[in-house]
Structure formats: C-alpha cells, structure tokens
Z-matrix of the N, CA and C atoms (Angstrom, degrees):
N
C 1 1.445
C 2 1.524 1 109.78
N 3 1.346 2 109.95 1 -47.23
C 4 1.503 3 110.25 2 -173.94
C 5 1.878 4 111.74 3 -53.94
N 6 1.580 5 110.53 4 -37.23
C 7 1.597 6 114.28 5 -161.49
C 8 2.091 7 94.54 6 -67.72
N 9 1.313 8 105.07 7 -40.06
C 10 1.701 9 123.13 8 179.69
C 11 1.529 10 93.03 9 -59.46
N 12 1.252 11 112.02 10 -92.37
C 13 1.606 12 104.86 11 -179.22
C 14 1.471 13 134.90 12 -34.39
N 15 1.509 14 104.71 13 -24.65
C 16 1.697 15 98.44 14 176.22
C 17 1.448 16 98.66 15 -75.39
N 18 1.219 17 113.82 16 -63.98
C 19 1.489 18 121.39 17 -178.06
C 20 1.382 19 133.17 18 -18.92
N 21 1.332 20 100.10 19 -57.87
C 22 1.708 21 117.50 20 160.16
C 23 1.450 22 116.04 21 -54.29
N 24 1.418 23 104.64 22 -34.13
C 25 1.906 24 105.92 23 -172.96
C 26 1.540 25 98.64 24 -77.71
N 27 1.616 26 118.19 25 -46.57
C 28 1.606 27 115.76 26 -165.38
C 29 1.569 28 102.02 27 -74.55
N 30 1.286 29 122.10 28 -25.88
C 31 1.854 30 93.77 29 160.50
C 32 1.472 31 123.75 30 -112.15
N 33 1.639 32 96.10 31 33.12
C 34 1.877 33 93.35 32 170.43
C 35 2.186 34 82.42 33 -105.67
N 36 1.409 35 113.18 34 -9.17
C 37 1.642 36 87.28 35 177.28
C 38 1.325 37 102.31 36 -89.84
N 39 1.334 38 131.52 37 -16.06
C 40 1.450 39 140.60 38 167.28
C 41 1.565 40 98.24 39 -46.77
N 42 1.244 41 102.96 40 -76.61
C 43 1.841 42 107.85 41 -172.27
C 44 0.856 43 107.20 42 -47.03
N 45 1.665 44 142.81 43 -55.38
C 46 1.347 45 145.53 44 -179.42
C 47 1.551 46 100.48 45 -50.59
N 48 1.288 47 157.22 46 -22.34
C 49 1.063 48 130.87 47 -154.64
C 50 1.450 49 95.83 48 -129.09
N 51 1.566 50 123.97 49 3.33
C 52 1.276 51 108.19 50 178.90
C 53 1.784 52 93.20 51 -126.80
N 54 1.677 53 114.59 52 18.06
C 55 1.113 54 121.60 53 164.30
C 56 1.752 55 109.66 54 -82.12
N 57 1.227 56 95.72 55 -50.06
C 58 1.699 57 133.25 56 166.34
C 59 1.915 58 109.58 57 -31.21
N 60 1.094 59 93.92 58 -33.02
C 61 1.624 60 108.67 59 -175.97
C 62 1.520 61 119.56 60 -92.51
N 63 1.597 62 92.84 61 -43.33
C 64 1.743 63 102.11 62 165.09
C 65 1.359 64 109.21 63 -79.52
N 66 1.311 65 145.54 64 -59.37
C 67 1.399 66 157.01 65 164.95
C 68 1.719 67 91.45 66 -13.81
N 69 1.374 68 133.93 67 -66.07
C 70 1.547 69 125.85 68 176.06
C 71 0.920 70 134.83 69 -36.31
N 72 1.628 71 113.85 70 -44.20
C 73 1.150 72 133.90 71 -177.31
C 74 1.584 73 103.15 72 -70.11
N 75 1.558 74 110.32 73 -78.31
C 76 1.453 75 130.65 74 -176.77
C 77 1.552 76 130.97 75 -41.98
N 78 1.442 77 98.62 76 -21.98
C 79 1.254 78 106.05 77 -164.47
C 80 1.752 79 125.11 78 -140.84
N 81 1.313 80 110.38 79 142.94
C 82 1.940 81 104.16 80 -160.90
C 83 1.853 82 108.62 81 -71.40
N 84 1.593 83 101.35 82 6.95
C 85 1.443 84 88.60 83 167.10
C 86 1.427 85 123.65 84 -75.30
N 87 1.391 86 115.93 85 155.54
C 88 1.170 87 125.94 86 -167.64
C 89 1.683 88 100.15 87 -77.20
N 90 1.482 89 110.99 88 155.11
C 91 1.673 90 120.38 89 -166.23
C 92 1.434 91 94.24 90 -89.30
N 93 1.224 92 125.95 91 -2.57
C 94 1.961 93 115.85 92 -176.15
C 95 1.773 94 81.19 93 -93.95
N 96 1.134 95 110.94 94 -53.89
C 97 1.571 96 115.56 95 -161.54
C 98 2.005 97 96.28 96 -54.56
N 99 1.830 98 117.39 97 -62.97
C 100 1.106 99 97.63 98 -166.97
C 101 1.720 100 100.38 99 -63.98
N 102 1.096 101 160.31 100 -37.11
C 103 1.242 102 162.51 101 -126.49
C 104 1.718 103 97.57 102 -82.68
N 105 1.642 104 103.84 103 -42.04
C 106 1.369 105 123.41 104 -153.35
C 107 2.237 106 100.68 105 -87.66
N 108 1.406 107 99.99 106 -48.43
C 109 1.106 108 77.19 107 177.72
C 110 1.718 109 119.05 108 -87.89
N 111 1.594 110 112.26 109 -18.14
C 112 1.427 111 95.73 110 157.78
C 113 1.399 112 150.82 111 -60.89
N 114 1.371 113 110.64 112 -10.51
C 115 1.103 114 144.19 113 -169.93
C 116 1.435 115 88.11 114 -84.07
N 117 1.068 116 116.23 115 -59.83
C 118 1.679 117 116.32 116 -156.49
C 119 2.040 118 96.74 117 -75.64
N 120 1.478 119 111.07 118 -36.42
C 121 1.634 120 102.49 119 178.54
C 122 1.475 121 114.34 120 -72.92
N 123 1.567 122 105.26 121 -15.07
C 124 1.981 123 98.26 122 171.67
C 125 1.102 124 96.55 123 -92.99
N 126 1.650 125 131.61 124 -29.12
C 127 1.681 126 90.27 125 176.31
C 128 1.275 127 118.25 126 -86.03
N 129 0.892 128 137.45 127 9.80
C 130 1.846 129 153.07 128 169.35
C 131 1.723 130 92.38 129 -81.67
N 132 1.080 131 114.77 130 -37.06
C 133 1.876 132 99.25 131 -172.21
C 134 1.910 133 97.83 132 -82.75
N 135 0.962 134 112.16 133 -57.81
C 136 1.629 135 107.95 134 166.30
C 137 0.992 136 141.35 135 -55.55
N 138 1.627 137 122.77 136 -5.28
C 139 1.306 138 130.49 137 150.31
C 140 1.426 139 133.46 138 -88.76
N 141 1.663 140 103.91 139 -32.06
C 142 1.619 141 105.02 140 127.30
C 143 1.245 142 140.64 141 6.02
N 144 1.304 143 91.33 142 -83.77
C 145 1.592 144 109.61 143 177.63
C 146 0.915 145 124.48 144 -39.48
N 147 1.748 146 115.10 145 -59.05
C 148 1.396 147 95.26 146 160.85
C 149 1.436 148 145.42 147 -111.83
N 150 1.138 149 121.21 148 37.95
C 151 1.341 150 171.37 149 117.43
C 152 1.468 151 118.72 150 -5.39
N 153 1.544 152 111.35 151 -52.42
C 154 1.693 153 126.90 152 -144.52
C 155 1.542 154 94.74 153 -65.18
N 156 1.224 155 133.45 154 -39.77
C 157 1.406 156 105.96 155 178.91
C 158 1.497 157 124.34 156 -114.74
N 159 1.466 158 104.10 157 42.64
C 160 1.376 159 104.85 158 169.75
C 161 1.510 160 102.05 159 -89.33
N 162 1.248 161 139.63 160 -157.30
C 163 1.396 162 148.41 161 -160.83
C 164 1.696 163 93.21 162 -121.09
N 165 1.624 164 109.49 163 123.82
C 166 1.492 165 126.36 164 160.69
C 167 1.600 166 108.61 165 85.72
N 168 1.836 167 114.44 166 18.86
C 169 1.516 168 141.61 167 -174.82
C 170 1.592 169 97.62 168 -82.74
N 171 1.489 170 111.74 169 -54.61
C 172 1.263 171 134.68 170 140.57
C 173 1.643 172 107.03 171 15.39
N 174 1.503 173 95.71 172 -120.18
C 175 1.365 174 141.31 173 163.04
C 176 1.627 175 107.74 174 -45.28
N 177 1.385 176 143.28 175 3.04
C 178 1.057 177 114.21 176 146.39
C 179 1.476 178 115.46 177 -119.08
N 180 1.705 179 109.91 178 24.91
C 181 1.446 180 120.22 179 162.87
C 182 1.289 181 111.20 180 -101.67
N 183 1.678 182 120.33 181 0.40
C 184 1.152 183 119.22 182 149.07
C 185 1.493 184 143.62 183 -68.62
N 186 1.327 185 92.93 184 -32.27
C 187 1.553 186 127.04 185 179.95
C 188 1.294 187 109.27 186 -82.41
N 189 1.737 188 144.85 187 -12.74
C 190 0.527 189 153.12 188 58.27
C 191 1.551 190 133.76 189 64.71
N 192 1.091 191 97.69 190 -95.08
C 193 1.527 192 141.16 191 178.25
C 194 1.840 193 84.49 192 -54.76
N 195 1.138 194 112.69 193 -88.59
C 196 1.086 195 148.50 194 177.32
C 197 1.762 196 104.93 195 -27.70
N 198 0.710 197 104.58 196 -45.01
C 199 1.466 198 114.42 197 173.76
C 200 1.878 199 104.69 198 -80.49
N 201 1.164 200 106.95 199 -63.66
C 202 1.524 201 99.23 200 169.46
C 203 1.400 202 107.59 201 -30.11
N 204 1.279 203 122.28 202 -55.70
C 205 1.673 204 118.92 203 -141.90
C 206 1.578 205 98.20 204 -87.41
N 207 1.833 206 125.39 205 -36.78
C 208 1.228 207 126.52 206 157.62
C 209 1.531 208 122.04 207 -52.69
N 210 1.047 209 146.81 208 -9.74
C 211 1.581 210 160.71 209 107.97
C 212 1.319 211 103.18 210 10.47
N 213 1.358 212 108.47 211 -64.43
C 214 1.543 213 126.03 212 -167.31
C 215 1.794 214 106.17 213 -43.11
N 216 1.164 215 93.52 214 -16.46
C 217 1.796 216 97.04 215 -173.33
C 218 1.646 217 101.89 216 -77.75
N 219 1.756 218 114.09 217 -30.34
C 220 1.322 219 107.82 218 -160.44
C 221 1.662 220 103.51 219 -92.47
N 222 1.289 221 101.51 220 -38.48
C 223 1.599 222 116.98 221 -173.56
C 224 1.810 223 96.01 222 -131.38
N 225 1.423 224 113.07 223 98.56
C 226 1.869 225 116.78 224 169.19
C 227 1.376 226 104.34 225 -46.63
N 228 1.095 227 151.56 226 -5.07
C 229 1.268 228 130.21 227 -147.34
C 230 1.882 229 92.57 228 -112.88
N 231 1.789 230 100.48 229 -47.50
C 232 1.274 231 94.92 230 154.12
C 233 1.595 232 143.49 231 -44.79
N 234 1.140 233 118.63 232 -24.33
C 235 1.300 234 126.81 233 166.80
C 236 1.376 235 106.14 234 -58.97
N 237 1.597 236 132.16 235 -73.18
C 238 1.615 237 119.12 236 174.37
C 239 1.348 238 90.97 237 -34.73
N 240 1.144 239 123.93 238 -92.32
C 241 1.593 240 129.00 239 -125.79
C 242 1.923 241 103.30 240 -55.94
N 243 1.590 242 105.25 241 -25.53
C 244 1.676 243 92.19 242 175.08
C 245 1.450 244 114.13 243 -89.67
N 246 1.398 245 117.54 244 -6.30
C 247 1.727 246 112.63 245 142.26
C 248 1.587 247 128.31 246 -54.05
N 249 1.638 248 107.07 247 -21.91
C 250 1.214 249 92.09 248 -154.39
C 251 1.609 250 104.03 249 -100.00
N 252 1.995 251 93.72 250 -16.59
C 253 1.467 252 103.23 251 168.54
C 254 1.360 253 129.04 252 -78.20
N 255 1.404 254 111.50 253 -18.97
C 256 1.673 255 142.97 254 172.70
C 257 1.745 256 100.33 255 -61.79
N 258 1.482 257 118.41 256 -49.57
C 259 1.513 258 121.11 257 160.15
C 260 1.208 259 114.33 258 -44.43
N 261 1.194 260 118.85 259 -65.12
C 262 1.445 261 134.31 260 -155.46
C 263 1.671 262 106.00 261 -70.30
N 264 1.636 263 101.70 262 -37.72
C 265 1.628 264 87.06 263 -176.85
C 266 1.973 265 100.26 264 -77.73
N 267 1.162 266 102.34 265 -43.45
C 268 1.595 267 103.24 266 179.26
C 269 1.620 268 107.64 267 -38.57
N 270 0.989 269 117.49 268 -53.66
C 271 1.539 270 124.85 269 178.55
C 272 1.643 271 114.87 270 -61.72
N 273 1.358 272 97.69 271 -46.91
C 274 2.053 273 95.67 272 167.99
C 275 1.728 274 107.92 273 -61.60
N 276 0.774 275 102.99 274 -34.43
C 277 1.701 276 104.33 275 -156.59
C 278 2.043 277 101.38 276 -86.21
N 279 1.251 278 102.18 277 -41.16
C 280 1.756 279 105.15 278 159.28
C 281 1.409 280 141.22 279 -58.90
N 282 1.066 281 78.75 280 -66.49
C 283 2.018 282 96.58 281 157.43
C 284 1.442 283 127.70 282 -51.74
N 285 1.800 284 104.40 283 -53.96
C 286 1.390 285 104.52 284 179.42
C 287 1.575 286 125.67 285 -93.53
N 288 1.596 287 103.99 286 22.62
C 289 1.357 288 129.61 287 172.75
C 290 1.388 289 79.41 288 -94.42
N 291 1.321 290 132.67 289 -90.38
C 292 1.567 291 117.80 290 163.15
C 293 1.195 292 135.72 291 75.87
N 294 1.550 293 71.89 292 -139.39
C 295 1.731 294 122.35 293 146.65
C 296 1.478 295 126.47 294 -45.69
N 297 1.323 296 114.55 295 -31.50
C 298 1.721 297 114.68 296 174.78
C 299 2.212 298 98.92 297 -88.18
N 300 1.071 299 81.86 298 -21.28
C 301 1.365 300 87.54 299 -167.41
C 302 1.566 301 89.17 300 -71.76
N 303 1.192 302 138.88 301 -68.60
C 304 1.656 303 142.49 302 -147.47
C 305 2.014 304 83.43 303 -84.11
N 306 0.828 305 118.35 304 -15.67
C 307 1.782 306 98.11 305 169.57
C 308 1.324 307 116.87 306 -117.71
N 309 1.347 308 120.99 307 21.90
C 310 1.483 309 131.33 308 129.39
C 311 1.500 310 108.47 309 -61.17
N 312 1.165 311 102.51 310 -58.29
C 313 1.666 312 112.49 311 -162.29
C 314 2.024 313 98.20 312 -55.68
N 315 1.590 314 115.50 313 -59.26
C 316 0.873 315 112.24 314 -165.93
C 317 1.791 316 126.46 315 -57.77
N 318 1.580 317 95.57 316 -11.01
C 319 1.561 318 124.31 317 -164.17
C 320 1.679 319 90.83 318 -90.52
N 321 0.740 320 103.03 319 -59.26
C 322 1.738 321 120.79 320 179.67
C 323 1.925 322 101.77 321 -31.17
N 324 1.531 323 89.56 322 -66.61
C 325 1.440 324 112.86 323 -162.44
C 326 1.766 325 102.58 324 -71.66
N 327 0.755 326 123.74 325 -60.65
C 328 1.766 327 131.92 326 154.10
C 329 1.585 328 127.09 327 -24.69
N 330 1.797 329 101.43 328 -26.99
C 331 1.021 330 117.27 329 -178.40
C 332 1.537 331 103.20 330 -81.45
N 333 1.391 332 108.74 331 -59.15
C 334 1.131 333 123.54 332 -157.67
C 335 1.812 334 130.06 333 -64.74
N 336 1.608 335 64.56 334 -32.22
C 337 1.960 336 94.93 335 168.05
C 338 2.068 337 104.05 336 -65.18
N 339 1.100 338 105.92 337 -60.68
C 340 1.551 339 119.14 338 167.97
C 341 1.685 340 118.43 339 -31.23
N 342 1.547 341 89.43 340 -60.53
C 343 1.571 342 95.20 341 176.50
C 344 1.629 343 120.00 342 -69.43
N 345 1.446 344 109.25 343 -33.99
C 346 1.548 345 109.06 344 170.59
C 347 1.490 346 123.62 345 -52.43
C-alpha cells in the first residue's frame, strides 16, 4: 500500500505545483496566497509518504483529496484533475490494502508449511 500511496501523492505534488503556475496566470488570486497554500499541499503530499502506514495517514490523504477537488472553485480545471486524484488515491489505498493483505496470507502460509 505504502509504494501505491506514495506514488499517487508524488504526482498529485507534481500537479499541485504546475497547477500553482497556471492558477497565477488564470486566476485573481494573489501569487503569495497561490504560492502559500500550494506550498503547504506539496508539503502535506510528501510527508505523506512517509506517513502512509501510521494510523489517521489514511484519512488525511482524504482530506486532501478533498481539498484538491475544492480547488476546483479557484482554478475549474482543478476540479477534474482532483477527481482523478481522488480515484487514484481510492485505488492505492484499496488495492494496496490488498496486496499487503494476500502477502500476509502468503507469509502466514509459508510459515506454517516451514514449521510443519
């Protein structure tokens, strides 16, 4: 889960920072203001990273998410794209629940065979 979840975070801080660039141009927010809160959502996606399997790492890559897609108010274009990262983390976080899950199992079973 963690290799899925970083992944998704290191190019949603990518997007954020080359959203960050169009957002200047496009939009009557001020460049300290966009500079300031993008700054603060890439370093929230890179601390993440390594983060993902402590308790409530989860849930504030939801919030997150969520914030990407409320964006959409400042720059529309952000709105798709924090759907599409809102997929992507849903899909890291399912799957690589998973995947840790079926190589517990296989570790388990490998074990047991060993010990017999």
């Amino acid at each position: 889960m963690r290799t899925l979840c970083s992944s998704t975070l290191i190019g949603e801080a990518l997007l954020i920072m080359f959203a960050a660039l169009v957002a200047m141009q496009l939009s009557d927010v001020s460049t300290a203001t966009v500079w300031i809160v993008s700054g603060i959502a890439m370093a929230l996606c890179v601390l993440l990273c390594g983060m993902i399997n402590r308790p409530g790492a989860v849930q504030i890559g939801w919030a997150l998410q969520i914030g990407l897609v409320a964006s959409g108010l400042v720059l529309p274009t952000m709105f798709v794209l924090g759907l599409v990262f809102a997929g992507l983390w849903w899909c890291s976080v399912h799957y690589g629940r998973k995947v840790d899950a079926f190589k517990a199992a296989r570790a388990a079973a490998e074990a047991a065979v060993a010990g017999a």
